[in-house]
N, C-alpha and C positions, 0 to 999 in steps of 0.2 A: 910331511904330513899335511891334507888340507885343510886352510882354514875354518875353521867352523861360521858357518853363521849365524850371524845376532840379530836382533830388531832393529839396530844399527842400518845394520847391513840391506835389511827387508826395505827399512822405510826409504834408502836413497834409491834402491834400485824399484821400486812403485813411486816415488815422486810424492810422498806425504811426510807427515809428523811420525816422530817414533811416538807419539802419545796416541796417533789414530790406530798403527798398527798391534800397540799393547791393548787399546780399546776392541778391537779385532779379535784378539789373541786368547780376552777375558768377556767375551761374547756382550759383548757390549754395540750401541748402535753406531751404524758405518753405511755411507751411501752403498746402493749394492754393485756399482762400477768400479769404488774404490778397493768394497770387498772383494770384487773380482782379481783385480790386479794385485792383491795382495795374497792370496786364495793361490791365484798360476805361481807366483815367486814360490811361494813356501813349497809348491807339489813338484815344482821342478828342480829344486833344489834338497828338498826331502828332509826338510826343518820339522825338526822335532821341538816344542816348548821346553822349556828347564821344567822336573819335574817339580820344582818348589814353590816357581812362578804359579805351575797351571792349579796347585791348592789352593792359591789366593784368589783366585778369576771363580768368575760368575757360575760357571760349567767346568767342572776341573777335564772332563771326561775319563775320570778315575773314578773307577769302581770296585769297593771293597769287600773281601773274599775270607771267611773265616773259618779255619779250618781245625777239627777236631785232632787232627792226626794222618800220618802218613802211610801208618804201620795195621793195614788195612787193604783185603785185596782190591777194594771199589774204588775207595777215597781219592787212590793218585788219580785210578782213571776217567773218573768225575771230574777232578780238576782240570784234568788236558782237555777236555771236551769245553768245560765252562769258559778258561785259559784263550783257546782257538775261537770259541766264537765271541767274545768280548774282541778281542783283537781285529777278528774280522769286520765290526761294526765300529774300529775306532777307538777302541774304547780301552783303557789303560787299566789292568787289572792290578791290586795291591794286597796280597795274601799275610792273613796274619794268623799265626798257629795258636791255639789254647789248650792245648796239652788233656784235652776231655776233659776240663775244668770247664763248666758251667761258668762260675764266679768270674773267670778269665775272658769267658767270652762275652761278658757283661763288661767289662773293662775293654775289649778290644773293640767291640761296638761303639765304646763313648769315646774312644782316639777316633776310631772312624770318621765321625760327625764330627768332633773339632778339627779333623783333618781337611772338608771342607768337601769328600768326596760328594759324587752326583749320588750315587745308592749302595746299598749292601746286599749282600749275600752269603746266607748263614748256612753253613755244613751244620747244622744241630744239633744240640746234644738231648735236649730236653727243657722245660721251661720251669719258670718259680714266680711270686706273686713279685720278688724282686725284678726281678728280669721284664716281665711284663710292662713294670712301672715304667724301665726306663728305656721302653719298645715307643713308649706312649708318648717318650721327650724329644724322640729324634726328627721329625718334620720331615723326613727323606723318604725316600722309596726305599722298602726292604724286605726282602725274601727268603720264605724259611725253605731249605733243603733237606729232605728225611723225616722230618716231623712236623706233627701238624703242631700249630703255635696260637694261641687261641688268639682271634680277633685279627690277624692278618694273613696275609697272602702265603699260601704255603704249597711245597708243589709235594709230594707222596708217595712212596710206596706201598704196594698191595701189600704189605706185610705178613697178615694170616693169611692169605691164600699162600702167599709164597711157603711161609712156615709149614701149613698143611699139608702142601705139595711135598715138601721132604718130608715130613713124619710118617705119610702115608705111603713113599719111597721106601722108606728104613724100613714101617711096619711088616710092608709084602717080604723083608728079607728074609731071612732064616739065621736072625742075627741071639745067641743063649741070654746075652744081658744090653740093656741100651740105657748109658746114662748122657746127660746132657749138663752143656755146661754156657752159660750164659753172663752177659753182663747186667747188675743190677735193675732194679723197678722202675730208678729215677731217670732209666733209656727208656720210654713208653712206645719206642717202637719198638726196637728188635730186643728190651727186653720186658714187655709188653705183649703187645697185639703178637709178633711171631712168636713168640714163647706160647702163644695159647692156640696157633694155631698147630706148632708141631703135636701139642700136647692131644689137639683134637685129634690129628691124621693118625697118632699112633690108637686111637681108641678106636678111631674108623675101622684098623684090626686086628682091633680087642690085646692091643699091649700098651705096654706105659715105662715109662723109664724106671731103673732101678734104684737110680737117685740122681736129683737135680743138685749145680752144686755154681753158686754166682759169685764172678769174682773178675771183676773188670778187666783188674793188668794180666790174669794167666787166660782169660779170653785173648786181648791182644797179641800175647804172647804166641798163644795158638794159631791165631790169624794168620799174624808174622810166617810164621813156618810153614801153615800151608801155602801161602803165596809165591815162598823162596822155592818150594818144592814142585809148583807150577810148569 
């Protein structure tokens, strides 16, 4: 097997301190000749940092990923897209699941930040004045996905148009009864904003479901099996 190598290792074979090369390491200041030489050792070599060291350094280049769940037909494939391009810039991604717990992903947020990463990125479930407070504490860069989060950065789906688009799909069918079945209020997107826009498409031609009926985990559940049935 071959050796691995260390900062040991790095600093004799560049001619410096293992103190300048952890200085290096934890993006700290370094002549840019010495960074050079330090920089070609590590790329030709294909040194990876410990990932314990690189949560203590200045720039960990970890970036944390929060995710509501798996069991969903978008969610994986959200992740591999997010997964691939973090990686292609470098950048070490660190995923932590909250099980569609709000409260959890309040909690995984505040490991995040004492973890030392560089930013987060939230798969979202939806917001609370709790949540908000402690959106307020974290000093990092953080990005909400799916929902808009009041007061920061948030990226979006058209939700009611989308919604629309299927209701008004279903409507044109020649379907006897249409009921719908959704996850709770406290999702203000898709159980939200799309919930009002199928509800428009269907009036668009002049029908309406026969009963709405919301219940999170047999949503999931539903999900699950269309995805498997893909």
């Amino acid at each position: 097997m071959e050796k691995k190598l260390t900062i040991n290792d790095i600093a004799q074979m560049s001619g410096v301190a293992k103190s300048t090369v952890s200085r290096y390491l934890n993006g700290g200041s370094v002549k840019d000749a010495t960074a050079q030489k330090i920089r070609k050792i590590i790329e030709e070599n294909n040194y990876e940092p410990n990932l314990f060291a690189r949560l203590n350094a200045k720039e960990s280049r970890i970036i944390g990923l929060t995710v509501p769940g798996f069991n969903s037909v978008t969610t994986p494939r959200l992740v591999e897209v997010i997964v691939a391009y973090l990686k292609k810039n470098d950048y070490t991604p660190l995923i932590m699941h909250t099980e569609n717990d709000i409260e959890e992903e309040i909690r995984c947020i505040e490991r995040l930040k004492n973890m030392n990463v560089d930013g987060i990125m939230v798969l979202a479930t939806g917001s609370t004045k709790e949540y908000e407070e402690a959106v307020k504490e974290l000093k990092i860069p953080i990005l909400f996905l799916g929902q808009r989060f009041p007061g920061e950065n948030s990226v979006i789906n058209d939700d009611y148009n989308a919604g629309y688009a299927v209701g008004n799909y279903i409507g044109q069918r020649k379907f006897k009864e249409i009921y719908m079945l959704w996850v709770p209020e406290d999702d203000p997107a898709v159980g939200g904003e799309r919930r009002h826009g199928v509800i428009d498409g269907l009036m668009s031609c002049e029908k309406k479901a026969k009963r709405s009926h919301r219940d999170n985990v047999l949503f999931m559940k539903m999900q699950l099996k269309m995805y498997r049935n893909l």
